[in-house]
LUMKOL-779535 format. One line per field, with one value per residue (C-alpha): residue number from 1; residue in three letters; x, y, z. Coordinates in nm, 2 decimals, padded with zeros to 4 digits, always signed. Last residue first. Layout:
BEGIN
k	[NUM, ...]
r	[ala, ...]
px	[X, ...]
py	[Y, ...]
pz	[Z, ...]
This chain:
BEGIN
k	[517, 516, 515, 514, 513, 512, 511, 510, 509, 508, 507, 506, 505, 504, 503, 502, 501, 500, 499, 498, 497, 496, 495, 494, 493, 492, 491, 490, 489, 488, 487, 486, 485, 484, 483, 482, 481, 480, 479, 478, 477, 476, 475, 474, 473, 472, 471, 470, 469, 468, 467, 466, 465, 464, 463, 462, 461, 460, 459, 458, 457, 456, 455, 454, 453, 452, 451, 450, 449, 448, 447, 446, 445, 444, 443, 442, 441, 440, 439, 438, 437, 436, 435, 434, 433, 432, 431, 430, 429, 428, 427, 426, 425, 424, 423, 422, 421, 420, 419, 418, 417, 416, 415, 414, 413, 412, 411, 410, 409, 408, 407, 406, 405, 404, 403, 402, 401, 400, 399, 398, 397, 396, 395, 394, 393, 392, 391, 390, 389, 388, 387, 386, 385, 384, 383, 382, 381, 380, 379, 378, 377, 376, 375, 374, 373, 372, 371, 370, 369, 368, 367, 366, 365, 364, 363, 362, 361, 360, 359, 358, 357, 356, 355, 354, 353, 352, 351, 350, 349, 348, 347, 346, 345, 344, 343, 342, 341, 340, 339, 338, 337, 336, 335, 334, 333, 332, 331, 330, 329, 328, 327, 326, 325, 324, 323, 322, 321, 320, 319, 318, 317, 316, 315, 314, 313, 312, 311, 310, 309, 308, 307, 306, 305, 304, 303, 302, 301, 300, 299, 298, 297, 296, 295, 294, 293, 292, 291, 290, 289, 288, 287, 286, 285, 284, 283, 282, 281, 280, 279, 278, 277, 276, 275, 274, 273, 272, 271, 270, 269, 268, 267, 266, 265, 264, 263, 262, 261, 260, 259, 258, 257, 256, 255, 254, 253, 252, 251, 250, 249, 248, 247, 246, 245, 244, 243, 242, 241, 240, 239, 238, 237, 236, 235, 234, 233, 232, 231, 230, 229, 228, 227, 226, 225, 224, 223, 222, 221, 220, 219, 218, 217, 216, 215, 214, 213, 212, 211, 210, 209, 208, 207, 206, 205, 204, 203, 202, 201, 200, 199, 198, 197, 196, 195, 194, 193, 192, 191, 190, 189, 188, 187, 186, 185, 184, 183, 182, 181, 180, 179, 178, 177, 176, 175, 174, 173, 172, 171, 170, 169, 168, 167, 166, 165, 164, 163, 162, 161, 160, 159, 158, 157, 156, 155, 154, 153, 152, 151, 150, 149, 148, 147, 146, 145, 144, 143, 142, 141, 140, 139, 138, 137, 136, 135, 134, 133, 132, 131, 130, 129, 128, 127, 126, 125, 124, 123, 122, 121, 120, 119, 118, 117, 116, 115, 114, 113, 112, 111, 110, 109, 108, 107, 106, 105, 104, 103, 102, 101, 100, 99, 98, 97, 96, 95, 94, 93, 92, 91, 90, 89, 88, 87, 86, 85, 84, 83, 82, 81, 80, 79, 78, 77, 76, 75, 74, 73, 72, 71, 70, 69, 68, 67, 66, 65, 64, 63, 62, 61, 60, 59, 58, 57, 56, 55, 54, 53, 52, 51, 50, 49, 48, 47, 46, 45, 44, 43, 42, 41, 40, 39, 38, 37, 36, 35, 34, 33, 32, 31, 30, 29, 28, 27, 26, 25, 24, 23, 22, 21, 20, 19, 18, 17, 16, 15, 14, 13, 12, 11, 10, 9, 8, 7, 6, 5, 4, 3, 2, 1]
r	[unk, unk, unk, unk, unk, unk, unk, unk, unk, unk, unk, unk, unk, unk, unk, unk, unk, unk, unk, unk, unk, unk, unk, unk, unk, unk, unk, unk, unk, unk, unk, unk, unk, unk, unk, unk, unk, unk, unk, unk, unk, unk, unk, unk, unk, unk, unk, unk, unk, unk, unk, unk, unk, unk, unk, unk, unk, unk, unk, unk, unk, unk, unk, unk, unk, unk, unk, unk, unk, unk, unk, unk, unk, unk, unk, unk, unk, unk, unk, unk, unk, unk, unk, unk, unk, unk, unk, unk, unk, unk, unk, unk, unk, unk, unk, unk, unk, unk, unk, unk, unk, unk, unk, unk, unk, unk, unk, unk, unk, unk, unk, unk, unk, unk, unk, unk, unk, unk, unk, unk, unk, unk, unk, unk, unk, unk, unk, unk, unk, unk, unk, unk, unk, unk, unk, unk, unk, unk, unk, unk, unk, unk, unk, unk, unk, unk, unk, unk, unk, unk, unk, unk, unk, unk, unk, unk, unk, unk, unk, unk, unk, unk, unk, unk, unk, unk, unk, unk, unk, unk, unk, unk, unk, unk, unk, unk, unk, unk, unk, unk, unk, unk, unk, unk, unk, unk, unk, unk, unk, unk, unk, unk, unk, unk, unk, unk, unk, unk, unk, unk, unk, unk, unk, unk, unk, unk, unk, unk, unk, unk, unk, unk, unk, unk, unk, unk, unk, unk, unk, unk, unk, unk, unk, unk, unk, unk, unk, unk, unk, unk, unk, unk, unk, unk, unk, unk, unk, unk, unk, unk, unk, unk, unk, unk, unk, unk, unk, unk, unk, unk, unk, unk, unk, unk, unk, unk, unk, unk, unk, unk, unk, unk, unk, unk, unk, unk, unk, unk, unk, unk, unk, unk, unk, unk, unk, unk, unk, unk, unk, unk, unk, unk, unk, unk, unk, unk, unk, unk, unk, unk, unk, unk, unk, unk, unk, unk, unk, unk, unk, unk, unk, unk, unk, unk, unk, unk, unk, unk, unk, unk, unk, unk, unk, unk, unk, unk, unk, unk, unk, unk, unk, unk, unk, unk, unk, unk, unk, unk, unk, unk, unk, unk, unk, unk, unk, unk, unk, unk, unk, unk, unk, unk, unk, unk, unk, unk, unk, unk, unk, unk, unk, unk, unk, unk, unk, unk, unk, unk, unk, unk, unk, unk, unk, unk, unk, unk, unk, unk, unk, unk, unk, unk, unk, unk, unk, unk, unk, unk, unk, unk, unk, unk, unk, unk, unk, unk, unk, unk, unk, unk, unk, unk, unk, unk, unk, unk, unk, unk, unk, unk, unk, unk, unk, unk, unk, unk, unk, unk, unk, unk, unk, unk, unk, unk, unk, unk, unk, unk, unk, unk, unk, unk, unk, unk, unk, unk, unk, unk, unk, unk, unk, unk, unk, unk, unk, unk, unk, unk, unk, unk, unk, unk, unk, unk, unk, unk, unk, unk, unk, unk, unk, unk, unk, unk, unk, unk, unk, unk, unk, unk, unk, unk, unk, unk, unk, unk, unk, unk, unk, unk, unk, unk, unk, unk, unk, unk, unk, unk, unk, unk, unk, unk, unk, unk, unk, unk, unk, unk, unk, unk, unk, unk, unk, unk, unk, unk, unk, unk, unk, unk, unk, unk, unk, unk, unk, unk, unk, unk, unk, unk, unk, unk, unk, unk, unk, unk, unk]
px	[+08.38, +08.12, +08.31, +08.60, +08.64, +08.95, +09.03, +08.95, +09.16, +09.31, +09.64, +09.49, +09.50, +09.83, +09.99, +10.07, +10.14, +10.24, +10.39, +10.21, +10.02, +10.35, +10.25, +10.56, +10.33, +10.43, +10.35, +09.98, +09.95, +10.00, +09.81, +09.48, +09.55, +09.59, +09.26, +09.14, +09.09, +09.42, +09.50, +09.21, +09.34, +09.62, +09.51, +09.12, +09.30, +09.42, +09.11, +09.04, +08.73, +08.68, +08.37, +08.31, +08.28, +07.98, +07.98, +07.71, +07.35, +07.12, +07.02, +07.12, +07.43, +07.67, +07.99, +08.05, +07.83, +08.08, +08.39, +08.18, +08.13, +08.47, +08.63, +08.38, +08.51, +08.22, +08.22, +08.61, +08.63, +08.38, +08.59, +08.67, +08.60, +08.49, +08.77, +08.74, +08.83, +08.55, +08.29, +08.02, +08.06, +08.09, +07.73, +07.53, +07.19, +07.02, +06.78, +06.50, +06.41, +06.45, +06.56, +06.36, +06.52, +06.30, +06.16, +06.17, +05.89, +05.98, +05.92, +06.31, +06.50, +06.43, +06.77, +06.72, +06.63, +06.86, +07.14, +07.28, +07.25, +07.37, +07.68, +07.70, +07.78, +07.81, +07.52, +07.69, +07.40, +07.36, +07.08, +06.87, +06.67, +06.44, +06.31, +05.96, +05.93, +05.65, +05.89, +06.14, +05.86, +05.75, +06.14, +06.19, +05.84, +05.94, +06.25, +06.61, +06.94, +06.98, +07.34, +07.50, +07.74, +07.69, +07.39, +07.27, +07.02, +06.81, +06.67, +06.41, +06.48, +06.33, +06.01, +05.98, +06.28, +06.45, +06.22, +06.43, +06.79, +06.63, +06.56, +06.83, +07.10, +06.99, +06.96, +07.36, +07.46, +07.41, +07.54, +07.84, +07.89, +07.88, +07.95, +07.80, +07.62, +07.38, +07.17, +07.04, +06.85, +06.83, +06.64, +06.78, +06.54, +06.74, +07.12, +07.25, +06.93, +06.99, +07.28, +07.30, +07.03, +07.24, +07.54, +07.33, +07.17, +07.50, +07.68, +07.42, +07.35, +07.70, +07.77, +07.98, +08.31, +08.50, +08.33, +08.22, +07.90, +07.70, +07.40, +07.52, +07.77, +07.55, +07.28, +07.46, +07.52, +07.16, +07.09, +06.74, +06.34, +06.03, +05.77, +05.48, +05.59, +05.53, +05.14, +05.16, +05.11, +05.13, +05.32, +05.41, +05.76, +05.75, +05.72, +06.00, +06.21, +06.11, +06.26, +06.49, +06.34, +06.52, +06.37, +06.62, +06.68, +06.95, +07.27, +07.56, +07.83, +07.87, +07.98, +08.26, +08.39, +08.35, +08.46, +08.82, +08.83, +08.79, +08.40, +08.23, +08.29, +07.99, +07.94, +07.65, +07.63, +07.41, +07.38, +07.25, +06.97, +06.89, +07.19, +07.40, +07.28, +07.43, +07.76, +07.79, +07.74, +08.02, +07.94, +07.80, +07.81, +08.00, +07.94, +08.21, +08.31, +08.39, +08.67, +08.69, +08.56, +08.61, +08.98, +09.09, +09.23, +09.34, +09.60, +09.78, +09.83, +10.25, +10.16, +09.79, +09.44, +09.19, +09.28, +09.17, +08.83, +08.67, +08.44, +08.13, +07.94, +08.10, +08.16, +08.15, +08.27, +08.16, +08.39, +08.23, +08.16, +08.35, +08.39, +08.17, +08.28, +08.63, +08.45, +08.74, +08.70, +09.06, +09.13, +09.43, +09.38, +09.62, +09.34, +09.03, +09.04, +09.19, +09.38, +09.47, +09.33, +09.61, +09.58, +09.40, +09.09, +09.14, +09.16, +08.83, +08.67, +08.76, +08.65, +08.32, +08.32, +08.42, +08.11, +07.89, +08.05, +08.01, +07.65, +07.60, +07.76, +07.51, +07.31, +07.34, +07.37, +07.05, +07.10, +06.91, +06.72, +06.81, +06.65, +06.28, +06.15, +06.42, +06.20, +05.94, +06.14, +06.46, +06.70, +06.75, +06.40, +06.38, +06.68, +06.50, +06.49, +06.85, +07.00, +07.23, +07.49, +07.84, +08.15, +08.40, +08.69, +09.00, +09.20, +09.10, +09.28, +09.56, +09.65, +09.57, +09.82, +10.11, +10.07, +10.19, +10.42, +10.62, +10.56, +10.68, +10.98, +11.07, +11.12, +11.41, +11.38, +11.08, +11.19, +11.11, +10.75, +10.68, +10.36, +10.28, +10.00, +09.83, +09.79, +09.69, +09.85, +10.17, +10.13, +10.17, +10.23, +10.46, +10.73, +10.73, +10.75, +11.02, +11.23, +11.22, +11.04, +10.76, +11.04, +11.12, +10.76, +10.66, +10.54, +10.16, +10.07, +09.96, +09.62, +09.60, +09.25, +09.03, +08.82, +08.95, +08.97, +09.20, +09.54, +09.76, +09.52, +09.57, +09.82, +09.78, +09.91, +10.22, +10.33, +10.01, +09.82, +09.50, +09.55, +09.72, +09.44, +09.19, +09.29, +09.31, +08.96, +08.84, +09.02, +08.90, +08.52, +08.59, +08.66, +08.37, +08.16, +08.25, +08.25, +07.86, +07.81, +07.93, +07.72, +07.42, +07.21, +06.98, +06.84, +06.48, +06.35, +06.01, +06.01, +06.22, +05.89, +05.88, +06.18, +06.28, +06.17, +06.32, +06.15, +06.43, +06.31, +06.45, +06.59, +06.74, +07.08, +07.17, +07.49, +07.73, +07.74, +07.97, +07.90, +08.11, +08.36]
py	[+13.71, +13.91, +14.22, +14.02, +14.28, +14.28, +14.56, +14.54, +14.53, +14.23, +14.46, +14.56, +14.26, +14.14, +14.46, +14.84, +14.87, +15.14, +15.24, +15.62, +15.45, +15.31, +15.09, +15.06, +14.94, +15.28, +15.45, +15.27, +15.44, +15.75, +15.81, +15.63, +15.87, +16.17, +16.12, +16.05, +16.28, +16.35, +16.01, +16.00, +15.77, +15.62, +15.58, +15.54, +15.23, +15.07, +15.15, +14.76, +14.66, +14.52, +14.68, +14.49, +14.89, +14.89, +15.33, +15.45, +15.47, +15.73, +15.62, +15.24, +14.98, +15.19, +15.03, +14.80, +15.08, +15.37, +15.17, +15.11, +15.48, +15.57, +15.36, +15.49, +15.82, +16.09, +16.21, +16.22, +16.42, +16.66, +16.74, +16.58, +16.81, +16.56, +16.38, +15.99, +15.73, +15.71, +15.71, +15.93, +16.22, +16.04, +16.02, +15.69, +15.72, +15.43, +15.53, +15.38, +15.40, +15.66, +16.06, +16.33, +16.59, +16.84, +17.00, +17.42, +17.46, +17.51, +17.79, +17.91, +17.65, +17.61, +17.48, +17.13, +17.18, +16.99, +16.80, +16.73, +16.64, +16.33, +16.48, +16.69, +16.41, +16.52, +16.28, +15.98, +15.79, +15.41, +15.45, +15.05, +15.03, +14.77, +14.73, +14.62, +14.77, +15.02, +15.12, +15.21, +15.39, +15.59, +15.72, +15.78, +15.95, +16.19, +16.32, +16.10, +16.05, +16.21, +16.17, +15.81, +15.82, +15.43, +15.27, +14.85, +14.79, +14.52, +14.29, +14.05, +13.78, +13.88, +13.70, +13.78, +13.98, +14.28, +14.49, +14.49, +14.46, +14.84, +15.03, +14.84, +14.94, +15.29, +15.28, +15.16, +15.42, +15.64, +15.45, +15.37, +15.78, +15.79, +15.45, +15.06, +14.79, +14.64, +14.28, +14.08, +13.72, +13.37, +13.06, +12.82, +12.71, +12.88, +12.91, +12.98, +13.14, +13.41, +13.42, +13.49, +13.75, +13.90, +13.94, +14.04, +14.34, +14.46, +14.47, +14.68, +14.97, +15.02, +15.04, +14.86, +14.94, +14.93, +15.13, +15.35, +15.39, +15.57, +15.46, +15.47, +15.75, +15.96, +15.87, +16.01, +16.33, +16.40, +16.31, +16.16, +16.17, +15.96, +16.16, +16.22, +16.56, +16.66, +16.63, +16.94, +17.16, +17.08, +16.74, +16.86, +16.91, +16.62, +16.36, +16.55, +16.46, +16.14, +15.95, +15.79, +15.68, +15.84, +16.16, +16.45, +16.63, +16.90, +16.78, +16.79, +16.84, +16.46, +16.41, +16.63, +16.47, +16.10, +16.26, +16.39, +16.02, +15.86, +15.88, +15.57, +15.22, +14.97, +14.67, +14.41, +14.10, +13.81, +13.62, +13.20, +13.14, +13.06, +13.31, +12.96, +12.75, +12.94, +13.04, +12.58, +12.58, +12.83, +13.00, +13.35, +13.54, +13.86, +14.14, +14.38, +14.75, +15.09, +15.02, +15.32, +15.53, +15.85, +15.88, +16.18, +16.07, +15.75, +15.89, +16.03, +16.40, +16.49, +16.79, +16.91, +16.75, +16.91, +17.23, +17.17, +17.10, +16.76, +16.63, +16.43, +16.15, +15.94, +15.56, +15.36, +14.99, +14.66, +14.35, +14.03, +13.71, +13.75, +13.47, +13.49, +13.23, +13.43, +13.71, +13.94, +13.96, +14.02, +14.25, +14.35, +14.36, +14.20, +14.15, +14.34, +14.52, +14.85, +14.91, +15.26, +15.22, +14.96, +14.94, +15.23, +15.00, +14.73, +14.87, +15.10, +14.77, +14.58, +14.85, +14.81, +14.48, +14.59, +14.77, +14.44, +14.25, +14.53, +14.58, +14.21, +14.18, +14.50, +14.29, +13.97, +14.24, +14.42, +14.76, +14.92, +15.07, +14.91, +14.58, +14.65, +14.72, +14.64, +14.75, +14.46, +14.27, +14.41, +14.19, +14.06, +14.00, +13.78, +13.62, +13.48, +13.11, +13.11, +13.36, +13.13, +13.32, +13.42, +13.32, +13.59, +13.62, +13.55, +13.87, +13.84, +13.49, +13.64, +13.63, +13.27, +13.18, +13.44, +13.25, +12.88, +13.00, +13.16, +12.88, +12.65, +12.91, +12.86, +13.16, +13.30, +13.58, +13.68, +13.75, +13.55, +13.55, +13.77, +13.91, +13.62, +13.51, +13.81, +13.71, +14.01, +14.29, +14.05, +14.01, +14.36, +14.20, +14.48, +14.34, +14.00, +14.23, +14.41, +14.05, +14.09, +13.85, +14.05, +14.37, +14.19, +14.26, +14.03, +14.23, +14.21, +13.88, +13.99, +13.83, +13.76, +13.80, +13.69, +13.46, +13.50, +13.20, +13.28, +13.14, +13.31, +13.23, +13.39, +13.34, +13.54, +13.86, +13.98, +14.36, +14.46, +14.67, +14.47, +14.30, +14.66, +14.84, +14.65, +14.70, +15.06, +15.05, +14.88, +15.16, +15.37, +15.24, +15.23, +15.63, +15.68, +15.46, +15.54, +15.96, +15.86, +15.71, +16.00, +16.27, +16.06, +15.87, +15.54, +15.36, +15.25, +14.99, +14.96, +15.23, +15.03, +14.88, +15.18, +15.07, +15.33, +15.68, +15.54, +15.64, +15.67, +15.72, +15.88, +15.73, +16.01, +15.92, +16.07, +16.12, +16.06, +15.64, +15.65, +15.34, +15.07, +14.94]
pz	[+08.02, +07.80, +07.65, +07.49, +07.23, +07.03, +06.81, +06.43, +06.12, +06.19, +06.18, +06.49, +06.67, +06.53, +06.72, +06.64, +06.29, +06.20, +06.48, +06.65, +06.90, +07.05, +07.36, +07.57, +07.89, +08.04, +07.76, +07.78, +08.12, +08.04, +07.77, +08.04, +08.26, +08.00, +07.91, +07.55, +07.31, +07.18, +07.10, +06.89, +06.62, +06.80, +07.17, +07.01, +06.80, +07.15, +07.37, +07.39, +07.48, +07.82, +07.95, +08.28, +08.43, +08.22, +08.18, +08.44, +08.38, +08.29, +07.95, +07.98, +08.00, +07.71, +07.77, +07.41, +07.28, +07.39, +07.23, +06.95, +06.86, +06.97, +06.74, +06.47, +06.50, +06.44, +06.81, +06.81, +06.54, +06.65, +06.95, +07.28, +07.58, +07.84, +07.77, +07.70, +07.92, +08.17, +07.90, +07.97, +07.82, +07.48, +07.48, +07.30, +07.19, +07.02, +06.74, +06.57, +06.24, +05.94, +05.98, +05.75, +05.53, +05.50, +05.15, +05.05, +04.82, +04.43, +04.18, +04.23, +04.43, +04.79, +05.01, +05.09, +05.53, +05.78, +05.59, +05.87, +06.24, +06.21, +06.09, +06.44, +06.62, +07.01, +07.14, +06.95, +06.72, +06.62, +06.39, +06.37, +06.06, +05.97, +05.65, +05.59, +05.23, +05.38, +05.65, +05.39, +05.19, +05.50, +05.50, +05.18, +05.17, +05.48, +05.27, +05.20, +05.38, +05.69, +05.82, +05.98, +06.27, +06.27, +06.11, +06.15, +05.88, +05.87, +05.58, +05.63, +05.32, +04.96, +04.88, +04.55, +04.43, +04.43, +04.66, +04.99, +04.82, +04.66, +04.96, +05.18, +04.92, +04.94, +05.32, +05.33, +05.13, +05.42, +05.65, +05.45, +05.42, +05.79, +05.89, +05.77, +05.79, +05.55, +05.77, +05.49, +05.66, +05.53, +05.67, +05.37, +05.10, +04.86, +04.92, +04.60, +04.50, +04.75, +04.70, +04.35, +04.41, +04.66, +04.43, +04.16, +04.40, +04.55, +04.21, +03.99, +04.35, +04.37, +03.97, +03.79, +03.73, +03.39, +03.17, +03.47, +03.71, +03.89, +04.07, +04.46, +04.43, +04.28, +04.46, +04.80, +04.62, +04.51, +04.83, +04.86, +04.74, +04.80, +04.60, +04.85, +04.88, +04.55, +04.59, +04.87, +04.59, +04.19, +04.03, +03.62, +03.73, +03.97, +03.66, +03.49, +03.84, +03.85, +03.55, +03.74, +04.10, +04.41, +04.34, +04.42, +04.70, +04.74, +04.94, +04.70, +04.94, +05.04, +04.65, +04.72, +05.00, +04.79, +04.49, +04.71, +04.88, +05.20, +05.33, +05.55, +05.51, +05.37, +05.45, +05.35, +05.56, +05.49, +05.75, +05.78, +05.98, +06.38, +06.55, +06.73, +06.46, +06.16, +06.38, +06.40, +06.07, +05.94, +05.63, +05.75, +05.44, +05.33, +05.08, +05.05, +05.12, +04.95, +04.66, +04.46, +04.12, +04.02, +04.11, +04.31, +04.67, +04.51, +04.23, +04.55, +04.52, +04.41, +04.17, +04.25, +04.12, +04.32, +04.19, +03.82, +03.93, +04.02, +03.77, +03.88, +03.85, +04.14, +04.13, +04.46, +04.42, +04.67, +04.68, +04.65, +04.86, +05.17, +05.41, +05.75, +06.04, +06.09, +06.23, +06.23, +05.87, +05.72, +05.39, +05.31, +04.92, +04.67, +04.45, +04.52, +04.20, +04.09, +04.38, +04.46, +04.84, +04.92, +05.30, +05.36, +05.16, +05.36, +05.73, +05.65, +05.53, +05.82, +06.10, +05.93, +06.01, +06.37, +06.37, +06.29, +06.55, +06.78, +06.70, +06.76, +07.11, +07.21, +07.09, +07.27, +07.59, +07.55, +07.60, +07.91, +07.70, +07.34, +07.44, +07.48, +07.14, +06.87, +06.64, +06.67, +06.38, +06.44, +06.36, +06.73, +06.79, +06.48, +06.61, +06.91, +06.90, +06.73, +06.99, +07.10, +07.37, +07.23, +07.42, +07.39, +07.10, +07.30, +07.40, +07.73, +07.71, +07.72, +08.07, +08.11, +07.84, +07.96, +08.27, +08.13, +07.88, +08.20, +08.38, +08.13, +08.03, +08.44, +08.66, +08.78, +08.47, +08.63, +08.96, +09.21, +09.37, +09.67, +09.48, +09.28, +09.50, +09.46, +09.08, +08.85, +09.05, +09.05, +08.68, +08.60, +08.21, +08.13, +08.34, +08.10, +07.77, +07.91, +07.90, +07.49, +07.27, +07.17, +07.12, +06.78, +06.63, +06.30, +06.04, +05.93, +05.68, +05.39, +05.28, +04.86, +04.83, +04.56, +04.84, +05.17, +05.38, +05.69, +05.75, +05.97, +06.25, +06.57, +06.83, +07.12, +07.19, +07.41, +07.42, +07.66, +07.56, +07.64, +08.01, +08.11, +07.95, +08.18, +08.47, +08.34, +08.31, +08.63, +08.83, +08.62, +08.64, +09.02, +09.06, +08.85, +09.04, +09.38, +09.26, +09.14, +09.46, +09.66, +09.48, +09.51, +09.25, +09.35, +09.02, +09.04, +08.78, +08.69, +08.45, +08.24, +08.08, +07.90, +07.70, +07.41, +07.60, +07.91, +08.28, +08.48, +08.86, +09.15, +09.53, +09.69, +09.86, +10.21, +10.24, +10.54, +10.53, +10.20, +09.95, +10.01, +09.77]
């Protein structure tokens, strides 16, 4: 679409505060090429909503290798084999040459098998460049310097990946989040070349009070101790050559139960070593600032444990040893992933993974939505370990914002909390499908957090209108949030955000996102 001859546009520079060498590009901004592109990225959008929502889905594998795991297989959907399926696909839109075509029911089954094919393959995991020569680039060696601003598209395919996997751990532990073990657990990596290794428990040290436990609550909102992710490895040979070494994946979901709310409450600092605090006591001036401290709530939940349950911090470090050893003499890299609480956790884990051994592999952290975690001294001792932390932040999320200041105690200094790495700003505002008035729960939802990095192309720069990920689990999560256009339209398709389950790609725990076609 051409740009309009009747304004004048006024050529201004973007200098990024990530990529300085983006200073060399120009960008031309003009009230009727920013209406183009909005009224284009809809247009493109809703293209695209009719290609994802629509009834028919391609066959994935009912098999998958999960160790432990006994996988359900979601419930087969009668209305998949109806004739509105075939006038949901739009495909005369799709393929001009269709548009005097019989009817559909005039056409043959071949045909009809035939088109449905080509249409779904948007659904089809994307083609994924080799980054092998470069992966230590990718991982955050040099901080990522020069591909968060505009966004690097290998990693913007990486962050996805490694959000979706967060997606998985959220979809398994709703989907029996009593369970004592990981048995009969639904979980499904959508990145069928990792297998799981070991599921990861969060214990809490404290006591609820008598409220918290009223007639008819779900045993899982108030037990102590609960399922909060897995360790995964990349074990497919041809995924190992394509990224240079072989993954290992720590993930880590974000807050679910009562302890885990409660636990999030109990912000002052304390030293992250035990023993420290009677070694602070005697520490005078500015000298107790060099103490790397965190959460008291967040180490709770890392270091606790039961009879029954290890700890966090126990089972992540002698399962990575044993992999470690397992595959010794193998390039190797940690990547821990996870959302709000996970993200949080997911710096402890990094502290420790990072010094558990001689000669420990790079390990990288990959943050959604995550809060402050620790002081300064955390933070320098991080960077002194070598790890790498990448903070995937959304403009309007206010729990990356907190804790601000640990509230003085009598005798003591007040102490900041400090953020760690490098952070890539995201904005709601700036997706086309998203109100410009969504609330805080939108801002925090990890949907919408990979559904603005799958479109984020640069600080300044309009929503990817080649964005392809489906908006299917914003439509039931943040239905609310998203504009009416886009509601709209996925009625008309007969999507159902409110079925329980609403298609094999979500009951995969993840939404398809075939961003690079």
């Amino acid at each position: 679409m051409a740009l309009s001859h009747t304004a004048t546009p006024a050529l201004t520079r973007h200098v990024s505060p990530l990529n300085p060498n983006s200073s060399r590009n120009t960008v031309r901004t003009t009230t009727s090429s920013t209406a183009t592109t909005s009224t284009t990225c809809i247009k493109t959008h809703l293209s695209n909503l009719d290609k994802l929502l629509k009834p028919s889905q391609p066959k994935l594998d009912q098999n998958p290798t999960v160790p432990n795991m006994d996988v359900k297989q979601p419930p087969h959907n009668d209305h998949e084999k109806t004739p509105y399926m075939l006038h949901a696909l739009n495909l005369s839109s799709l393929l001009p040459f269709l548009h005097k075509t019989a009817p559909s029911d005039e056409m043959s089954p071949r045909s009809l098998r035939h088109l449905q094919r080509l249409l779904s393959d948007t659904s089809r995991p994307s083609p994924k460049n080799s980054i092998a020569s470069r992966w230590h680039m990718y991982h955050g060696q040099s901080n990522w310097y020069g591909l968060l601003d505009p966004l690097d598209e290998n990693l913007r395919r990486e962050l996805v990946r490694y959000g979706d996997f967060v997606q998985s751990a959220y979809h398994a532990f709703h989907s029996m989040p009593s369970s004592p073990s990981s048995r009969n657990r639904h979980l499904i990596l959508p990145d069928r070349s990792y297998r799981t290794t070991r599921s990861l428990y969060a214990t809490s040290s404290i006591t609820l009070p008598d409220w918290a436990h009223r007639p008819g609550t779900p045993d899982w909102v108030t037990q102590r101790s609960s399922w909060i992710g897995y360790v995964a490895v990349c074990d497919s040979d041809r995924e190992i050559a394509r990224m240079g070494r072989r993954d290992i994946t720590i993930v880590l979901r974000g807050t679910a139960t009562c302890h885990e709310w409660f636990e999030n409450l109990r912000a002052s600092l304390t030293p992250l070593e035990e023993g420290g605090e009677e070694g602070e006591e005697t520490q005078q001036g500015n000298n107790a600032s060099h103490v790397p401290k965190v959460a008291r709530g967040f180490l709770s939940l890392y270091k606790s444990a039961t009879e029954e349950v290890k700890s966090l911090s126990s089972s992540v470090i002698e399962e990575v040893k044993r992999l470690m050893e397992l595959y010794k003499g193998e390039e190797l890299s940690i990547t821990v992933v996870g959302h709000s609480l996970g993200a949080a956790l997911a710096l402890l884990v990094a502290d420790e993974v990072s010094a558990c051994a001689p000669h420990v592999p790079p390990v990288a952290v990959v943050s959604f939505g995550g809060p402050k975690v620790g002081n300064q001294a955390f933070a320098e001792r991080l960077e002194n370990r070598g790890v790498k932390v990448l903070r995937v932040v959304n403009e309007g999320d206010v729990i990356t914002r907190v804790p601000g200041i640990e509230i003085p105690r009598i005798g003591h200094m007040s102490e900041g909390y400090a953020h760690v790495g490098v952070e890539l700003k995201v904005d709601s505002k700036a997706s086309p499908c998203l109100r410009s008035d969504a609330g805080p729960a939108c801002s925090h939802d990890l949907e919408a957090y990979l559904h603005l990095v799958d479109g984020f192309a640069g600080t300044g720069q309009p929503f990817r209108c080649d964005a392809k990920r489906s908006i299917a689990r914003l439509l039931r999560h943040q239905r609310t949030s998203v504009k009416e256009i886009y509601v709209n339209r996925a009625h008309d398709l007969g999507f159902d955000p409110t079925a329980a389950v609403m298609n094999r790609a979500e009951s995969f725990g993840c939404a398809p996102s075939p961003s690079y076609r």
